[in-house]
C-alpha positions as CSV (number, residue, x, y, z in Angstrom):
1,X,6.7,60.9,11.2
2,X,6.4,64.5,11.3
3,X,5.3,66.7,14.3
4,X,2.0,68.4,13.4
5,X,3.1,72.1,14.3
6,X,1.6,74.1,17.0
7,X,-0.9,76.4,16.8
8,X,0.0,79.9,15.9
9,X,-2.1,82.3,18.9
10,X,-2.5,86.0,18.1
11,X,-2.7,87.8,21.5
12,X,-3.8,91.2,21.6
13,X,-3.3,93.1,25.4
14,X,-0.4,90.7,26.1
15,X,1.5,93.1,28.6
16,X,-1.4,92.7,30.5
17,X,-2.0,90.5,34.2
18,X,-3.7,87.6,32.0
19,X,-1.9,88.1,28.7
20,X,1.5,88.3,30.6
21,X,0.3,85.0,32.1
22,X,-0.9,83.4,28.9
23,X,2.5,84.3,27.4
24,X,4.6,82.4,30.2
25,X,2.2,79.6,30.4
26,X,1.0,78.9,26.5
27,X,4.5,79.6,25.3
28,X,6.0,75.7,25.6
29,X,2.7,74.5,24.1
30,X,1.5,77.2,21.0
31,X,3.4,79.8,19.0
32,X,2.6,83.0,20.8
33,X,2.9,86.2,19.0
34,X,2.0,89.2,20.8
35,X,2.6,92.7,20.2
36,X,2.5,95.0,22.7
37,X,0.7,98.7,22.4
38,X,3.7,100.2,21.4
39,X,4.4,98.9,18.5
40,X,1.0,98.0,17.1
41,X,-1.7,100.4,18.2
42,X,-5.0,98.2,17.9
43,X,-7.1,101.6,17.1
44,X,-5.1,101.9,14.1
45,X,-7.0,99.0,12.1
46,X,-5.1,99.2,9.0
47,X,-2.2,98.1,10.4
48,X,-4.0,95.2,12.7
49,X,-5.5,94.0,9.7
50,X,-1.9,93.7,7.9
51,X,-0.6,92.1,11.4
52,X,-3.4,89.5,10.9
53,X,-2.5,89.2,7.0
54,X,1.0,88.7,8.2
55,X,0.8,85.9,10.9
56,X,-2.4,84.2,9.8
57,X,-2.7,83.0,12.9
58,X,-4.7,79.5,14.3
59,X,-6.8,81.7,16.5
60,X,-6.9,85.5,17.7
61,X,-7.5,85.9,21.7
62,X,-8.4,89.8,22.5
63,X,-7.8,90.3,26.1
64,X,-6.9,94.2,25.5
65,X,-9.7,96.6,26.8
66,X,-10.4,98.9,29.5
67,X,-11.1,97.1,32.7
68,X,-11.2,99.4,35.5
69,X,-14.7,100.0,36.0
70,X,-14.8,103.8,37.0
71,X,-12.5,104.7,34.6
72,X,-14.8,103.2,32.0
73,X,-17.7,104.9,33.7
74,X,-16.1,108.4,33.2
75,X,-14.7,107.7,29.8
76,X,-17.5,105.7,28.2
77,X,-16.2,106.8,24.8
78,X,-12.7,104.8,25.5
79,X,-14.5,102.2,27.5
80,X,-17.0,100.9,23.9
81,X,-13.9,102.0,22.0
82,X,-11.8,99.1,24.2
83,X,-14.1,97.0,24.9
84,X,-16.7,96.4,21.8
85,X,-15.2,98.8,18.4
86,X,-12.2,97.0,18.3
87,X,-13.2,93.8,18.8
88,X,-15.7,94.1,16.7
89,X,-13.5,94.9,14.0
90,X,-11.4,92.4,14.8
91,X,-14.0,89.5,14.6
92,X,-15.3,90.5,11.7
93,X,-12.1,90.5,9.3
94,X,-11.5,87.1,11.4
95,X,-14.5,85.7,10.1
96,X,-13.3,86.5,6.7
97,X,-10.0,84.7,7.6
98,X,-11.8,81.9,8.8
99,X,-9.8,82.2,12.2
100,X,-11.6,82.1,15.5
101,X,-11.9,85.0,18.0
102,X,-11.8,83.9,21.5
103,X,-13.1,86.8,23.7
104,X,-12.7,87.2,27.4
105,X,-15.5,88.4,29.1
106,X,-16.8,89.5,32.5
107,X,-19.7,89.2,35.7
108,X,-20.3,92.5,35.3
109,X,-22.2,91.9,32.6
110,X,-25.0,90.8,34.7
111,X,-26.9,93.2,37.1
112,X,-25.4,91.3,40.7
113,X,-29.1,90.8,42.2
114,X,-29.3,87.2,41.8
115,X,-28.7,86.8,45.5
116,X,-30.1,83.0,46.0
117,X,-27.9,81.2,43.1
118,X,-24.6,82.1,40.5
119,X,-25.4,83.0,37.1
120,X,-25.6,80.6,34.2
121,X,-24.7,81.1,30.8
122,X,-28.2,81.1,30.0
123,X,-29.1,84.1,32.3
124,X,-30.3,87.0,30.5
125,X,-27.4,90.1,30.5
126,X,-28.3,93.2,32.5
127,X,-25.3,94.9,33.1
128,X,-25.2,98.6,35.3
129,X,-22.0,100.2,34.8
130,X,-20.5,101.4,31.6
131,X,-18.0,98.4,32.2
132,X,-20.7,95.9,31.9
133,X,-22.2,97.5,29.1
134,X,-19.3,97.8,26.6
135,X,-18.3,94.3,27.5
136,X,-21.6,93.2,26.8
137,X,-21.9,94.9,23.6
138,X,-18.4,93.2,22.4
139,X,-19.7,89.7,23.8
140,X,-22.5,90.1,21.1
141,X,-19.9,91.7,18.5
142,X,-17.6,88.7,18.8
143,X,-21.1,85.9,18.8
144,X,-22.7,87.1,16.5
145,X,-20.1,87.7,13.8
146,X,-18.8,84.3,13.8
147,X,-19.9,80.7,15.4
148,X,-16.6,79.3,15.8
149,X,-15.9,82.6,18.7
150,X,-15.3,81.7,21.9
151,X,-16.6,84.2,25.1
152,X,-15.0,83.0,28.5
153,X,-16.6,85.1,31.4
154,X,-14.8,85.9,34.8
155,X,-14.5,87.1,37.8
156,X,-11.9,88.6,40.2
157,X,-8.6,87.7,38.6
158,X,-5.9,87.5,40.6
159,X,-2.0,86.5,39.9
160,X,0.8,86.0,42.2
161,X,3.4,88.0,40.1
162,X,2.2,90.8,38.3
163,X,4.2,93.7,39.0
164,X,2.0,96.2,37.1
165,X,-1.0,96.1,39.4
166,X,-1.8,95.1,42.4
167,X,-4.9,93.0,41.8
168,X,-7.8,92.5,45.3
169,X,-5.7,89.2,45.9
170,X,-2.3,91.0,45.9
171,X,-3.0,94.2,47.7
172,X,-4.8,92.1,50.5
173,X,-1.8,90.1,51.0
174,X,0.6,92.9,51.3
175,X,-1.6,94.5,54.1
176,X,-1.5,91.8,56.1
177,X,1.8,90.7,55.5
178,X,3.2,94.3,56.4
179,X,0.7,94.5,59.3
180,X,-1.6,96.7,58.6
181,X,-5.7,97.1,58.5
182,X,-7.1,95.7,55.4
183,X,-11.2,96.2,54.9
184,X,-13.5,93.6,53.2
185,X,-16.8,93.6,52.3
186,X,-19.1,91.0,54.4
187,X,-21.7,91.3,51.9
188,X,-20.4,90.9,48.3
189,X,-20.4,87.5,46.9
190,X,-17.7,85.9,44.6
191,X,-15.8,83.3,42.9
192,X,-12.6,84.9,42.5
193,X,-10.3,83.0,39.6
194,X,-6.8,82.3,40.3
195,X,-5.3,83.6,37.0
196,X,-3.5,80.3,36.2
197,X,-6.5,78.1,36.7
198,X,-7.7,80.4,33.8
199,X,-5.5,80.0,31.6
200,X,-5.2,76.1,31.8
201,X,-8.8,76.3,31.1
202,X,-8.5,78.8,28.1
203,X,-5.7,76.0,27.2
204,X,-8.5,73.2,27.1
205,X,-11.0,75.1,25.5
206,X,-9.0,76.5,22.3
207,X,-7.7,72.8,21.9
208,X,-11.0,71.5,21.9
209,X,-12.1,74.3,19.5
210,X,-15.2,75.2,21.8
211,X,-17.2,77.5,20.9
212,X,-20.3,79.4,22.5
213,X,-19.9,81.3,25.8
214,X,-18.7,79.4,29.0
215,X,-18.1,81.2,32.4
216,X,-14.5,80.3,34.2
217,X,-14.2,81.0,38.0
218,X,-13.7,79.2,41.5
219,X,-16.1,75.9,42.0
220,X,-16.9,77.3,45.0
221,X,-18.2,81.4,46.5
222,X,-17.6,82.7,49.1
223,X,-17.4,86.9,50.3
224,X,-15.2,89.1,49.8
225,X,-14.6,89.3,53.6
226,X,-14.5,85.3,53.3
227,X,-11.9,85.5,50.4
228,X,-9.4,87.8,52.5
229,X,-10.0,85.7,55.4
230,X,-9.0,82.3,53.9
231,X,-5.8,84.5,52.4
232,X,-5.5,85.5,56.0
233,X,-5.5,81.6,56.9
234,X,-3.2,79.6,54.1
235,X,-0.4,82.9,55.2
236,X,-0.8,82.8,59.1
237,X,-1.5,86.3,58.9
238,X,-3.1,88.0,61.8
239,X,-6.8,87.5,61.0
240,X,-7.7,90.6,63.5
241,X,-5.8,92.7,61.3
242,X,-9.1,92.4,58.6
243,X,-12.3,94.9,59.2
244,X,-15.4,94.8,58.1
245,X,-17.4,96.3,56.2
246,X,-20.6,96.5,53.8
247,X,-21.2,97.2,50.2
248,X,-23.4,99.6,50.2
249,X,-21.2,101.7,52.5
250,X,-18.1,100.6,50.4
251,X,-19.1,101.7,47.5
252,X,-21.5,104.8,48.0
253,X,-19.0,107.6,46.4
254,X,-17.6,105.4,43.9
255,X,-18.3,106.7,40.2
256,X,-19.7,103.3,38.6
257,X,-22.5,101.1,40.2
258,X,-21.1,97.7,41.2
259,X,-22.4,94.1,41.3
260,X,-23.4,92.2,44.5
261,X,-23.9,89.0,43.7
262,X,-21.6,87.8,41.4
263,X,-20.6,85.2,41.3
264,X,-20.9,82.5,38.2
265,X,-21.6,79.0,37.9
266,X,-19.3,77.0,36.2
267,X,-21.3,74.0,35.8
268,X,-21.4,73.5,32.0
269,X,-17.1,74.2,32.1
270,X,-16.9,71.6,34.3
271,X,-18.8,68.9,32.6
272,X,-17.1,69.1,29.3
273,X,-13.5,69.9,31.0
274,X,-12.9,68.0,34.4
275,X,-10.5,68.7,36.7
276,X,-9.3,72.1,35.7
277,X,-11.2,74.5,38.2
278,X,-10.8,74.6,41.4
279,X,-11.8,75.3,44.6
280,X,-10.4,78.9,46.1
281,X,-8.4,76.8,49.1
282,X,-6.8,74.9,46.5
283,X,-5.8,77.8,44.1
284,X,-5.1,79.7,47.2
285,X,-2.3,77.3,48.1
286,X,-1.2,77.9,44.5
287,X,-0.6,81.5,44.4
288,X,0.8,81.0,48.3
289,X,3.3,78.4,46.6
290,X,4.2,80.7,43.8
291,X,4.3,84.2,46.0
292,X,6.6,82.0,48.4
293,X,8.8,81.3,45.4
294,X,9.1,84.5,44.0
295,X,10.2,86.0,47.1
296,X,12.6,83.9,48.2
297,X,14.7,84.4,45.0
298,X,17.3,87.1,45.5
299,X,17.9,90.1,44.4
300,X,19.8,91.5,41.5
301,X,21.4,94.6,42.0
């Protein structure tokens, strides 16, 4: 009998923390072709149309965009350029193709002042900063052109190798670890995702061919001052070492308006895809596993 073969993945912003990772996970199961920026230039749309021509791929995943929230709030031009053109483009040749788009999404497409529960699917969007906008305005780009898409919202990535950039996760850990003063919010509330735990659930969904919007986090919340302090707990780190502090005073000077409460429930993920989510102790002791791993190797000179 013959193998069927696997499905063929287009991922556009693969040099990035989650494409890296969705390269060195998805690789052994789906074909993976990814260009990076430097040799295909997603602005230039003739020649992403001939890339798509070319590969025909099962499915296109778009997790290229601007992501740093004040840049995008000082360059709002590059942000909708990033975050909704492009994509928009994309899904709509796509749906001429007959190939689905899957689109990854954010919290910060909500307003963060839902202090007393996490925010469904069915909430209504309300987003503040530019961030939130543009991603909102792709989210409806990427639905609305096609009902085969795919929109998986999230919150708070964080990998254990990513040499690139130093995601909340990372940099908190090297404070401590080196000793020195790290400050947390006490206020801010989250479900920060483990970047692997994402992907295995990107994994599930594309080979279920869902469709619709789902949101992927943690099970659980917790603070931001909650998060560094179970990082503080699964290393042994010197929990004094952590100050406090409180989001308005955090983020007073900072160019774009942030969320509060952010966090998202996952409830409607989970029921259709068990076991693949987890709490933030348990993917915690992940990225403590795989940090412990990657340091121990040694160097080559």
């Amino acid at each position: 009998m013959s193998q069927t073969p696997p499905k063929k993945l287009i991922v556009y912003g693969i040099t990035g923390l989650l494409g890296s990772r969705i390269w060195q996970l998805c690789s052994p199961r789906f074909k993976i072709i990814g260009p990076p920026h430097t040799l295909l230039n997603l602005a230039d749309f003739k020649r992403v149309k001939e890339h798509i021509n070319d590969t025909l791929p099962d499915r296109i995943i778009y997790v290229a965009g601007l992501t740093k929230v004040d840049e995008a709030e000082k360059n709002p031009k590059l942000a909708y350029k990033l975050n909704f053109e492009i994509p928009a483009k994309i899904a709509s040749f796509a749906k001429k193709k007959r190939i689905p788009l899957l689109y990854v999404s954010t919290d910060a497409i909500f307003d963060g002042r839902k202090y007393d529960r996490a925010y469904t699917e069915r909430d209504k969007p309300n987003p503040i900063s530019v961030y939130g906008k543009s991603k909102l305005a792709g989210e409806q780009a990427i639905i609305s052109a096609s009902a085969t898409n795919l929109i998986l919202r999230t919150i708070m990535l964080y990998s254990a190798n990513y040499p690139h950039k130093k995601d909340f996760a990372r940099t908190a850990y090297e404070s401590l670890k080196n000793h020195q003063t790290f400050t947390a919010i006490a206020d801010q509330i989250i479900n920060p995702t483990f970047v692997d735990d994402f992907v295995n659930a990107m994994t599930a969904a594309i080979e279920k061919n869902a469709r619709g919007i789902y949101h992927v986090a943690a099970i659980d919340h917790t603070t931001n001052l909650g998060f560094v302090k179970k990082i503080a707990k699964i290393f042994n780190f010197n929990k004094n070492l952590i100050t406090k502090t409180y989001f308005d005073e955090f983020f007073q000077n900072k160019p774009a308006p942030r969320t509060k409460y952010c966090r998202l429930d996952t409830t409607k993920f989970q029921k259709q895809f068990k076991g693949i989510l987890k709490s933030t102790e348990q993917s915690l002791a992940e990225f403590k596993k795989q940090i412990e791993s990657v340091e121990s190797e040694p160097i080559s000179l």
